[in-house]
Backbone as CSV, one residue per row, in Angstrom:
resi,resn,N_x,N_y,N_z,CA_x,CA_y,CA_z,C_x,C_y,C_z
1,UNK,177.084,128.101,227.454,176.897,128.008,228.897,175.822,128.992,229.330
2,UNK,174.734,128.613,229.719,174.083,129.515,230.500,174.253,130.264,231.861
3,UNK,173.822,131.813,231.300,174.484,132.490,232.046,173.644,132.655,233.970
4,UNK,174.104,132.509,234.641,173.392,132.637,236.026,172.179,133.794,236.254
5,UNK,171.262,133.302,236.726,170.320,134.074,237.226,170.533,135.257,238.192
6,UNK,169.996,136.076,237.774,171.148,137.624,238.870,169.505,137.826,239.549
7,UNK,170.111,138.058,240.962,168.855,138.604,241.843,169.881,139.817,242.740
8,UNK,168.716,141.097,242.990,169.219,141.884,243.595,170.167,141.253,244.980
9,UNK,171.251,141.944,245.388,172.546,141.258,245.991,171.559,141.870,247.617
10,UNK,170.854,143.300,248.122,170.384,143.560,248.776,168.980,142.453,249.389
11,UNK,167.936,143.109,248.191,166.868,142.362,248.655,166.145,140.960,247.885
12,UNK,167.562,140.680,247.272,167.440,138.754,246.668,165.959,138.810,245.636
13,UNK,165.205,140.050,245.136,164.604,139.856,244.180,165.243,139.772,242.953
14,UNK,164.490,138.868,241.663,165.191,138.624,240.619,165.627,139.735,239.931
15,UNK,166.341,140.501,239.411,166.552,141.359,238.512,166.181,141.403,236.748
16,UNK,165.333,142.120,236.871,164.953,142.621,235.405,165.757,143.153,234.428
17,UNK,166.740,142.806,233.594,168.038,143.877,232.419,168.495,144.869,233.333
18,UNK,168.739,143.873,234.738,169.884,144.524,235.661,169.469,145.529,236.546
19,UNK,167.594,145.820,236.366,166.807,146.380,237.317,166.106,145.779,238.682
20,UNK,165.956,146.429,239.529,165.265,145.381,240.823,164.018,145.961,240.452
21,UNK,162.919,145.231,240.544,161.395,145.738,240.902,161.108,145.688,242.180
22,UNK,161.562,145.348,243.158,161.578,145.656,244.336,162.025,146.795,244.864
23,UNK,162.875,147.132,245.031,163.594,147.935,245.679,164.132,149.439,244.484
24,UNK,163.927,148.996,243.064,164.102,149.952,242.398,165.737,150.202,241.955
25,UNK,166.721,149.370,242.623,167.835,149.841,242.103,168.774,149.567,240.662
26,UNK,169.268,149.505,240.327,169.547,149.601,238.810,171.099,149.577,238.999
27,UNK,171.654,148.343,238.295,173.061,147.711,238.061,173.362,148.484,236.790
28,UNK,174.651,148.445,236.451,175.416,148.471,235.650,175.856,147.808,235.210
29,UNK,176.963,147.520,233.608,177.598,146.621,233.197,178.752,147.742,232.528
30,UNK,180.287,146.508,232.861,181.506,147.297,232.251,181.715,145.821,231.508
31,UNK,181.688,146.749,229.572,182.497,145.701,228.954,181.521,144.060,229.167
32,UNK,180.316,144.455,229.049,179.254,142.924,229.289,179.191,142.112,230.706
33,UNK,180.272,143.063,231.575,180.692,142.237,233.040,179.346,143.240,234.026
34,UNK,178.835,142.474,234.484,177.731,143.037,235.663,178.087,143.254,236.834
35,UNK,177.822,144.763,237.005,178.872,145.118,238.702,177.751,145.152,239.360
36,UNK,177.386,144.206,240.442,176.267,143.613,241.319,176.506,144.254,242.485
37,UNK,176.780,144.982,243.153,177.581,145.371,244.241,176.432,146.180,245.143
38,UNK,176.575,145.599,247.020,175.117,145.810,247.453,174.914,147.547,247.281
39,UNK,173.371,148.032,247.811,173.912,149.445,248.094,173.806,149.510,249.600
40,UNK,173.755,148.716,250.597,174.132,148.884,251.891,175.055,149.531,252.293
41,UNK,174.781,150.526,253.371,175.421,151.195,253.723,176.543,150.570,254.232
42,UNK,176.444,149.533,254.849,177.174,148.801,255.715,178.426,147.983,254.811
43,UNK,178.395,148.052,253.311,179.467,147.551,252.389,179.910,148.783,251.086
44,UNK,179.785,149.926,251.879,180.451,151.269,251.212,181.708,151.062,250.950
45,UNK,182.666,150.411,251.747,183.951,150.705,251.678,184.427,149.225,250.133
46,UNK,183.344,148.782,249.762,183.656,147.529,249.136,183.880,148.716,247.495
47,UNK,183.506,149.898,246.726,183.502,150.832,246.044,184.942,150.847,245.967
48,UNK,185.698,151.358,246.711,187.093,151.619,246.526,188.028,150.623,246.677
49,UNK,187.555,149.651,247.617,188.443,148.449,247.337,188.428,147.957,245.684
50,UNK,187.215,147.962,245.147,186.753,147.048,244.156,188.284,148.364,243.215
51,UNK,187.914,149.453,243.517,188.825,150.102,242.156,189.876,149.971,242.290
52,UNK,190.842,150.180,243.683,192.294,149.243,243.982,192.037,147.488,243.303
53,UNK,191.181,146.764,242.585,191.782,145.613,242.139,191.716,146.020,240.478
54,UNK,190.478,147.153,240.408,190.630,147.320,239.437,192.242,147.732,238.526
55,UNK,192.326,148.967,239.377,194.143,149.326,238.975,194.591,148.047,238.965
56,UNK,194.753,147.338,240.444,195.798,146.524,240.443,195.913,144.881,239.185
57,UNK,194.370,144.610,238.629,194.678,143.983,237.336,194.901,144.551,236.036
58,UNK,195.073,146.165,236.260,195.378,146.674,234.656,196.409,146.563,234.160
59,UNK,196.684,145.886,233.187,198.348,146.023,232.536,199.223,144.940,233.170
60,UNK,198.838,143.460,233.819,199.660,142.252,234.416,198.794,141.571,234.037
61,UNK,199.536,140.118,233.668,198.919,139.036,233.650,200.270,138.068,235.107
62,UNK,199.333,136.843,235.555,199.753,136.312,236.676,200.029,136.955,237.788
63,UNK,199.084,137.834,238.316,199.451,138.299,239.610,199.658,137.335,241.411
64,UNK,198.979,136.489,240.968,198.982,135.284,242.260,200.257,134.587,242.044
65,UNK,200.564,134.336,240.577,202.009,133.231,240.618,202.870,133.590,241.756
66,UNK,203.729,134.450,242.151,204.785,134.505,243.121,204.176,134.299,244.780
67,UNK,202.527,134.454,244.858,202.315,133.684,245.874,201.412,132.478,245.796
68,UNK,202.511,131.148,244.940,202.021,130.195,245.012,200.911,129.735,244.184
69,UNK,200.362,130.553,243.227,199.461,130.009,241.971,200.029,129.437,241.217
70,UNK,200.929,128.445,241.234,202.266,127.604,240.188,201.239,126.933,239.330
71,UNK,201.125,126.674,238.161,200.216,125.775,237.484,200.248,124.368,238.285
72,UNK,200.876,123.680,239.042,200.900,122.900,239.615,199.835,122.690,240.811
73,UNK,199.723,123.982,241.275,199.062,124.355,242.261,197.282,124.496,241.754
74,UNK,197.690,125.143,240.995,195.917,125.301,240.540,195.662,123.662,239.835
75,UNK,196.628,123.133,239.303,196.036,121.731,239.100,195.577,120.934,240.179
76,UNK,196.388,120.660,240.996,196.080,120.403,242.404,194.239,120.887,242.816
77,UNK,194.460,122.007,243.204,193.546,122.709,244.098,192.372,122.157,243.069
78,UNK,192.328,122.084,241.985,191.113,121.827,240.962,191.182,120.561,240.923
79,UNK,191.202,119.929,241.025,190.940,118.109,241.408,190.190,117.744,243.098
80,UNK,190.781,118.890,243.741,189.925,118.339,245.158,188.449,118.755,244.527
81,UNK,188.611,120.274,244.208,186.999,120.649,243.999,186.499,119.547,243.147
82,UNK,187.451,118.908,242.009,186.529,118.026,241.069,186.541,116.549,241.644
83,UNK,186.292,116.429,242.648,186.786,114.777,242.929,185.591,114.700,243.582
84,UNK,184.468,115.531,243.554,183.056,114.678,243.577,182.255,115.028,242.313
85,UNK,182.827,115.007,241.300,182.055,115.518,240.413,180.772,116.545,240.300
86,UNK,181.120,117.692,240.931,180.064,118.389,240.729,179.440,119.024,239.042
87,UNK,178.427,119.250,239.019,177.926,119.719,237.827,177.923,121.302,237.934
88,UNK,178.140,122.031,238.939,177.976,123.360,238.882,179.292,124.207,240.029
89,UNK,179.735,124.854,239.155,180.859,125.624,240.486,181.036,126.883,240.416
90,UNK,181.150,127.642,241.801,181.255,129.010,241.484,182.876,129.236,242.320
91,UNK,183.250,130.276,241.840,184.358,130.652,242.715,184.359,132.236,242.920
92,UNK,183.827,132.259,244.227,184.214,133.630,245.154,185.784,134.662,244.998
93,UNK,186.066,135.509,244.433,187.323,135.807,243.805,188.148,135.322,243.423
94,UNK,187.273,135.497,241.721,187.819,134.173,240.816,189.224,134.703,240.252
95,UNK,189.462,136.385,240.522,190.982,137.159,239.576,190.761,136.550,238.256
96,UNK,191.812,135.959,237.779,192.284,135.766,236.390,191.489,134.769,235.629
97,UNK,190.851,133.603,236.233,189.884,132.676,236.063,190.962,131.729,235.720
98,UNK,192.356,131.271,236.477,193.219,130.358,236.066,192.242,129.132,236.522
99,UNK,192.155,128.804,237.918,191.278,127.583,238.461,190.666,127.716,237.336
100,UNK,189.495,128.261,237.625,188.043,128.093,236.666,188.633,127.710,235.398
101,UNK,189.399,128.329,234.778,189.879,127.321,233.239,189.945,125.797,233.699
102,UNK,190.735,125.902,234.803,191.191,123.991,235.083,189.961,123.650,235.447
103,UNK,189.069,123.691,235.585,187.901,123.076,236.299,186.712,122.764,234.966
104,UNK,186.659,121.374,234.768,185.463,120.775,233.628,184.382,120.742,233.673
105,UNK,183.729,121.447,235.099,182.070,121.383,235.232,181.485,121.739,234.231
106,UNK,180.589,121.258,233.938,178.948,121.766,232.925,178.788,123.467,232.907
107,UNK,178.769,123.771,233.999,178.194,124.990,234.339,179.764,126.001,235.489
108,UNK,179.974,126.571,234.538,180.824,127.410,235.490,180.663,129.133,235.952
109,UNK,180.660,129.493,237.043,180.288,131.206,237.509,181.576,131.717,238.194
110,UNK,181.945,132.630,238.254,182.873,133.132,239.214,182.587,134.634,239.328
111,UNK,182.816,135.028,241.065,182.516,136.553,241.060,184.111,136.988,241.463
112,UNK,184.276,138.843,241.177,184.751,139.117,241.456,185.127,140.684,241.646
113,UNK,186.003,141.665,242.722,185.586,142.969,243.196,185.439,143.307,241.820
114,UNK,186.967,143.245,241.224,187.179,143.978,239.663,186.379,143.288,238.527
115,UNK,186.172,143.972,237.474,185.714,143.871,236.279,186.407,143.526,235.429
116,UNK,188.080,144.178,235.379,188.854,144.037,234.945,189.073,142.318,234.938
117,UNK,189.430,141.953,236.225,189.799,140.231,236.638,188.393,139.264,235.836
118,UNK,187.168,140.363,235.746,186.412,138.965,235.631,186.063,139.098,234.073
119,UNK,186.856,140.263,233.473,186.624,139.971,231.939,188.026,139.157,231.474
120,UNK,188.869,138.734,232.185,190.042,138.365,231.897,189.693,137.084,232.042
121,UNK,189.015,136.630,233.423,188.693,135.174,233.749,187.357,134.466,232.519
122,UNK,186.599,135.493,232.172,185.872,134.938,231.165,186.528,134.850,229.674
123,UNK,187.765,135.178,229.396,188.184,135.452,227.874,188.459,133.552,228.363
124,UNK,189.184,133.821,229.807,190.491,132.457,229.866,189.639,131.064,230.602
125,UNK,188.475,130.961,230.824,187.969,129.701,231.641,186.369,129.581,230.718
126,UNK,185.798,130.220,229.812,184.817,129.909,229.178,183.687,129.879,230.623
127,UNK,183.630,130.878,231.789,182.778,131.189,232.864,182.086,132.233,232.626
128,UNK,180.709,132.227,233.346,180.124,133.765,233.230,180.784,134.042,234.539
129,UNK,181.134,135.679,234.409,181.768,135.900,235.857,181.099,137.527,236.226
130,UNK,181.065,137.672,237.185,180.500,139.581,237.806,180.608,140.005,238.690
131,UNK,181.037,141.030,239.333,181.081,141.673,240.132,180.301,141.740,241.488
132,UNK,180.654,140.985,242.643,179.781,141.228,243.349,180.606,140.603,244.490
133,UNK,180.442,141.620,245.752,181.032,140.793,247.426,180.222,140.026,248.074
134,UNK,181.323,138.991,248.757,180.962,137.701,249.332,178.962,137.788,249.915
135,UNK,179.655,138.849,250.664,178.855,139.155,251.783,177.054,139.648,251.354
136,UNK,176.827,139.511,249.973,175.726,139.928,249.631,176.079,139.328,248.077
137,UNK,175.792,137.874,247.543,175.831,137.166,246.774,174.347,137.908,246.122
138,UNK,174.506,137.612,244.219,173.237,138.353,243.696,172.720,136.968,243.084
139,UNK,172.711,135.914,244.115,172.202,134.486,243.621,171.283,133.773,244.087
140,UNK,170.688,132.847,243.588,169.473,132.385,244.417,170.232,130.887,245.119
141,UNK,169.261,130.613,246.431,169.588,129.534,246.994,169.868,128.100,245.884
142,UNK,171.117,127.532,246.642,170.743,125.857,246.173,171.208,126.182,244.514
143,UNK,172.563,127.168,244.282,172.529,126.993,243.238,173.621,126.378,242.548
144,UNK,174.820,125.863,243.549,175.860,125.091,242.935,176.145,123.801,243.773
145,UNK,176.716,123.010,243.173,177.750,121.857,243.426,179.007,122.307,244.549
146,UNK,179.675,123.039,244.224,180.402,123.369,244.251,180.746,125.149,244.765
147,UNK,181.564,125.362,245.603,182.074,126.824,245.940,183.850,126.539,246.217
148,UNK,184.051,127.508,245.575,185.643,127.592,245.626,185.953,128.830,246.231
149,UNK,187.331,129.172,246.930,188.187,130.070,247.330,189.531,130.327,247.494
150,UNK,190.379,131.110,247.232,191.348,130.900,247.182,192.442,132.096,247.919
151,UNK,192.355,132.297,249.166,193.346,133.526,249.903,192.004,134.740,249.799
152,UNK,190.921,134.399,249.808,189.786,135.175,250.034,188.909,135.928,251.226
153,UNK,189.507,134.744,251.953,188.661,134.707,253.466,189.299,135.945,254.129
154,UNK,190.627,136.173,254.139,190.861,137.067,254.787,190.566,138.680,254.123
155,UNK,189.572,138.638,253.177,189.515,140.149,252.510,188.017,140.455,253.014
156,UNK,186.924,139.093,253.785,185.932,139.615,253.926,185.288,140.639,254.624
157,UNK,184.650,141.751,254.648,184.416,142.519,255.480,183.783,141.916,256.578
158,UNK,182.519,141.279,256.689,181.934,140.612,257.350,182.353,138.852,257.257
159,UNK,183.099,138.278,257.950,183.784,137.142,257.248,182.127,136.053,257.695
160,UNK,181.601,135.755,258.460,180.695,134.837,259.200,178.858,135.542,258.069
161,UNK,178.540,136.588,257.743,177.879,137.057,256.866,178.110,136.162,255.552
162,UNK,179.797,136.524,254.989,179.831,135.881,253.786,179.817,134.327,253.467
163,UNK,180.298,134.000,254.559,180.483,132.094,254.853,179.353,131.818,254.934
164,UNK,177.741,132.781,254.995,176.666,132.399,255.412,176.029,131.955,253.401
165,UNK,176.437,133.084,253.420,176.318,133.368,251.784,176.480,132.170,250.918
166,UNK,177.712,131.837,251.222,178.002,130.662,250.757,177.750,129.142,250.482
167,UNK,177.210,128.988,252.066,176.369,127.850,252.395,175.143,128.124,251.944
168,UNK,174.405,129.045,251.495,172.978,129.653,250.886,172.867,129.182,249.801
169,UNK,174.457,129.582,248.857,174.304,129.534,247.394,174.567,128.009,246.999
170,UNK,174.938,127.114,248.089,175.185,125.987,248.015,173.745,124.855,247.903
171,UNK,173.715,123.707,247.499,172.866,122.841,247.609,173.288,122.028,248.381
172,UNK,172.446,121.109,248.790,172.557,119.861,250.043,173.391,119.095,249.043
173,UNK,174.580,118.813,250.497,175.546,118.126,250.425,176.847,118.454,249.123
174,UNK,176.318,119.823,248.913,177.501,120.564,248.095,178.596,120.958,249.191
175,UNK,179.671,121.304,248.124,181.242,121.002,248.893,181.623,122.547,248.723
176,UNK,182.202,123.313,249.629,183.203,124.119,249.969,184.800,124.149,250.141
177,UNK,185.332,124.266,249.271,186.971,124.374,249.346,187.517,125.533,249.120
178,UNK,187.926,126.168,250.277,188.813,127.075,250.357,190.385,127.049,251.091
179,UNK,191.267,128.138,250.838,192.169,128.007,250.816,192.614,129.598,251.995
180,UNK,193.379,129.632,252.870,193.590,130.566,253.752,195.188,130.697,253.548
181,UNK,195.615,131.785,254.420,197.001,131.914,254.564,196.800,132.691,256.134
182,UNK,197.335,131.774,256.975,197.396,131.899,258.763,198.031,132.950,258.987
183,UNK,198.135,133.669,259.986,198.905,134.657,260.518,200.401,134.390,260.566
184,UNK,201.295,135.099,260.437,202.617,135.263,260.839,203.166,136.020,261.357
185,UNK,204.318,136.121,261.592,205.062,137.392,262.548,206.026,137.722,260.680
186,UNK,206.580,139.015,261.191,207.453,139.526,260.489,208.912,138.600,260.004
187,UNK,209.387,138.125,261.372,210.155,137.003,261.299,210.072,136.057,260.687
188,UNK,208.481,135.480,260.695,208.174,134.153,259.577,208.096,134.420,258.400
189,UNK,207.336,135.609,258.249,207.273,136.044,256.615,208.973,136.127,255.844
190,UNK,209.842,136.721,256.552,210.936,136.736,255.886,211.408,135.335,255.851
191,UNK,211.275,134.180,256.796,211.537,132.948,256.827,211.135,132.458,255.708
192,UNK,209.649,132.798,255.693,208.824,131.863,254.507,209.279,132.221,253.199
193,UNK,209.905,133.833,253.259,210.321,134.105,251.527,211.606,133.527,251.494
194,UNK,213.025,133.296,252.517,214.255,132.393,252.018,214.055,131.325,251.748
195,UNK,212.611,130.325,252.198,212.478,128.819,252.360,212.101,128.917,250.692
196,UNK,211.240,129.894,250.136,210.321,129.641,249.003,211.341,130.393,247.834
197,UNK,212.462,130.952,248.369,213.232,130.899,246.745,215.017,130.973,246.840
198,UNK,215.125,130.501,248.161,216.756,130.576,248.080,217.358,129.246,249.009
199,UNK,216.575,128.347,250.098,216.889,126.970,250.171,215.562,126.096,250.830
200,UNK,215.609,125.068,250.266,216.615,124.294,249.989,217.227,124.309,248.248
201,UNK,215.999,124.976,247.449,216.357,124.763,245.930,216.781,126.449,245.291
202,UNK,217.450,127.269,245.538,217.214,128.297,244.818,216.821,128.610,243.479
203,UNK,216.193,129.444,243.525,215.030,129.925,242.424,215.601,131.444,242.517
204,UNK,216.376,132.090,241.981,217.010,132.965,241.769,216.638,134.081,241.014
205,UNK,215.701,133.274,239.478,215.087,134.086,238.683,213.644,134.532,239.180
206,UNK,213.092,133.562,239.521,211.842,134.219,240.236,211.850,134.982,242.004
207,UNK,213.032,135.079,242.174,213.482,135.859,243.586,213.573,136.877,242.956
208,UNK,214.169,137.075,241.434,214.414,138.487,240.637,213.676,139.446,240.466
209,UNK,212.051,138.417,240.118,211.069,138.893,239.423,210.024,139.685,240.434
210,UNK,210.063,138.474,241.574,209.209,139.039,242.729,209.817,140.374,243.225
211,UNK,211.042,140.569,243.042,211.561,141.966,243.851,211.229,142.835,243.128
212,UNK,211.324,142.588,241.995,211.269,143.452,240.535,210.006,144.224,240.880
213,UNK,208.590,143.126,241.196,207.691,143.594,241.229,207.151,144.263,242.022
214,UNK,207.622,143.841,243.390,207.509,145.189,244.782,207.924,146.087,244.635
215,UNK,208.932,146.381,243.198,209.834,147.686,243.468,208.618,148.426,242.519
216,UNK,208.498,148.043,241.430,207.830,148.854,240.134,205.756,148.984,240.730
217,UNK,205.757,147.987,241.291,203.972,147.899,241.412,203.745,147.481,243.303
218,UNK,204.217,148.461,243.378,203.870,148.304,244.907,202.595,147.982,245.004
219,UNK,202.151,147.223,246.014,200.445,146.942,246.605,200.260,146.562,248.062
220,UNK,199.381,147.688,249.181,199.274,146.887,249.798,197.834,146.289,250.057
221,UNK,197.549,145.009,250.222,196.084,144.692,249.818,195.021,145.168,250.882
222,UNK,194.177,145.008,250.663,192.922,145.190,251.833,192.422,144.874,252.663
223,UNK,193.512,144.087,253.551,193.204,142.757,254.250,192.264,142.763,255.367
224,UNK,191.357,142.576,255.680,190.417,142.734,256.805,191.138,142.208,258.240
225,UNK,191.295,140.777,257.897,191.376,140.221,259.297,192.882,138.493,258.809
226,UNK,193.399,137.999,259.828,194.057,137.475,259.888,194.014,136.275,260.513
227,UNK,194.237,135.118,260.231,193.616,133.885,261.058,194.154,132.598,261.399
228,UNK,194.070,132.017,262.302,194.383,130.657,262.747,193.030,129.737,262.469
229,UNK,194.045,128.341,262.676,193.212,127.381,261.960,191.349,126.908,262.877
230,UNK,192.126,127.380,263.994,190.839,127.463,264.997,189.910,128.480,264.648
231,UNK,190.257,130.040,264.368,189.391,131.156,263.802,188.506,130.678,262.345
232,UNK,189.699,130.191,261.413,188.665,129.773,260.219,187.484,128.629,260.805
233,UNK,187.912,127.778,261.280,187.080,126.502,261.234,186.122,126.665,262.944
234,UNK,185.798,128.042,263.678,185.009,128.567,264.102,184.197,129.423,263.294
235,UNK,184.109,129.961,262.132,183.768,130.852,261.409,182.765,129.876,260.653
236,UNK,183.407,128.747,259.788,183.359,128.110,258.635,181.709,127.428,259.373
237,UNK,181.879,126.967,261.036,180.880,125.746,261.771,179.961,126.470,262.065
238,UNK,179.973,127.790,262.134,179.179,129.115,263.002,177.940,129.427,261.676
239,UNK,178.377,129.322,259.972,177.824,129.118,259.001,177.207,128.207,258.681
240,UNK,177.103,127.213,259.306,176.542,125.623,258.863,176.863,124.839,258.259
241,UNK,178.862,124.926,258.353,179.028,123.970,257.232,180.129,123.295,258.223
242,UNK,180.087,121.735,257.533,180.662,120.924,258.418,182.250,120.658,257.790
243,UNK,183.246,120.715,258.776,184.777,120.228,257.847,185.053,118.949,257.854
244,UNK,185.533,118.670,256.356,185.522,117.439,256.353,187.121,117.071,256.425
245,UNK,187.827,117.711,255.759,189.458,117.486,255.872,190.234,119.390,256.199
246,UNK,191.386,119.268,256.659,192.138,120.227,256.645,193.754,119.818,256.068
247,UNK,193.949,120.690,254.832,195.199,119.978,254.528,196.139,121.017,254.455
248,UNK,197.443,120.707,255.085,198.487,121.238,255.511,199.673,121.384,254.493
249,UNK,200.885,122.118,254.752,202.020,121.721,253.718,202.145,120.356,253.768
250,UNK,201.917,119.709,255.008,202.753,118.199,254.499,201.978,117.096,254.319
251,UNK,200.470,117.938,253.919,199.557,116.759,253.771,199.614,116.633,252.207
252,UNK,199.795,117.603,251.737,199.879,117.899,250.051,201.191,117.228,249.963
253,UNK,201.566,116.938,247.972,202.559,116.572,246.818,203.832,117.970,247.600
254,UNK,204.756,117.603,247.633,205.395,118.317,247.849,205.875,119.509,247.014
255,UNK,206.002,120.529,247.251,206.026,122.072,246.224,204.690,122.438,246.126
256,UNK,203.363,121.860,246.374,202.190,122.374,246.057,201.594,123.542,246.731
257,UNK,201.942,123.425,248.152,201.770,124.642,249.132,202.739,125.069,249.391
258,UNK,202.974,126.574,249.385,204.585,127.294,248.972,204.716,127.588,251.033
259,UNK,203.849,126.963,252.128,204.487,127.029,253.314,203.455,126.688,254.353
260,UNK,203.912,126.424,255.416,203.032,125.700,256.595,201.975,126.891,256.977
261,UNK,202.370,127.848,256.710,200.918,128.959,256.830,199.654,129.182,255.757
262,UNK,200.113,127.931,254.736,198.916,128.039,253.982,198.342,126.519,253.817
263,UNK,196.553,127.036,254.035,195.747,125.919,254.918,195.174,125.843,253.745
264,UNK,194.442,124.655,253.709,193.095,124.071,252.195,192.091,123.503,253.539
265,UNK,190.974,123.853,253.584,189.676,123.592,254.040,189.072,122.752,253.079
266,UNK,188.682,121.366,252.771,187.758,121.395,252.730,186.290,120.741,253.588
267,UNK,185.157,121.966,253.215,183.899,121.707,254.065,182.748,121.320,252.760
268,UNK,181.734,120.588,253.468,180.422,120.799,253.135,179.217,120.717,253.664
269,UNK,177.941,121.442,252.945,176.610,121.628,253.575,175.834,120.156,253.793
270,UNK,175.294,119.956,254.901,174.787,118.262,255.503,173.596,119.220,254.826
């Protein structure tokens, strides 16, 4: 698989063995993974987030399963992206590279904060994958089929910057599918965890596991911002990309979306 063309994430010149001749700045690599990461002042705080995912993929495998990465689910979610046959796909925090394994394109990329996640996603999906935020992609225009996401949107610093990004790295009439999780109250969240493992079907052992894991690996994530279906799909139109479907819990196979607060977008570039 050939590996993607890296251009500085700042000033979009090509990079030389991870050097800019423009601008002079000089990347790194952990373990063959390329940490692309802008030096804008304005995405400083993306440094310490990136090392909270780092910790948080050291020493676990399946960290998404208990919210809803069921192999069922990533089969799912990887058939919309593949149901126009694209030849090229990237996915915007790719973690473990479960999708990207399910996904048969020609050409597969995925970025992500940690190094850790994207040497894991390249052992497990045969992707080149690297380090780099939404919001300052180290790619040239017009370069996929395809963009994937998955519970991403809400970590962007600049969310309408990175959605811009996106539609950039995209080609005409390439497809966007992402995946959100809407706002809730405290009340719903505890709703949504009795609905998702104690009725109508209890799931007892994985009610075990999930507690298990709040107790031993606490996390709380980095969440920027929080959203309704009107906020995403003002964000998504404000970028230039048009929606073509929005699918709901009850538009999906039933069990596929673990609750009515989690949305599937998909958009694409006219």
């Amino acid at each position: 698989m050939n590996p993607p063309t890296f251009l500085c994430p700042d000033c979009k010149v090509s990079l030389v063995d991870l050097n800019c001749p423009s601008c002079g700045a000089t990347y790194e690599s952990k373990n063959g993974i390329a940490i692309l990461l802008p030096r804008d002042k304005k995405y400083a705080s993306v440094v310490s987030i990136a090392s909270f995912y780092d910790d948080f993929y050291s020493g676990q495998e399946g960290v998404w399963e208990d919210q809803g990465r069921t192999p069922q689910f990533i089969r799912y979610f990887a058939d919309l992206v593949l149901s126009h046959a694209p030849n090229s796909v990237f996915e915007v925090g790719c973690g473990e590279g479960r999708v990207l394994a399910a996904l048969s394109a020609p050409t597969k990329s995925g970025a992500d904060l940690s190094w850790r996640a994207c040497e894991k996603a390249e052992k497990s999906s045969n992707a080149k994958c690297f380090v780099a935020t939404c919001e300052r992609l180290p790619l040239p225009d017009a370069s996929y089929d395809a963009v994937l996401s998955i519970g991403v949107m809400e970590h962007f610093i600049d969310d309408l910057e990175a959605t811009r990004e996106i539609a950039r790295i995209l080609k005409d009439q390439g497809r966007y599918v992402f995946l959100i999780h809407t706002r809730l109250t405290t009340a719903q969240k505890l709703l949504q965890k009795f609905r998702e493992y104690l009725f109508p079907r209890p799931r007892l052992i994985a009610l075990s596991k999930w507690i298990f894991k709040k107790l031993t690996r606490p996390s709380a994530q980095p969440i920027q911002r929080g959203y309704t279906i009107a906020t995403a799909t003002a964000c998504v139109e404000s970028a230039g990309l048009r929606i073509e479907r929005i699918i709901r819990q009850n538009d999906a196979p039933r069990g596929i979306l673990i609750g009515p607060h989690v949305v599937i977008f998909e958009t694409s570039k006219s």
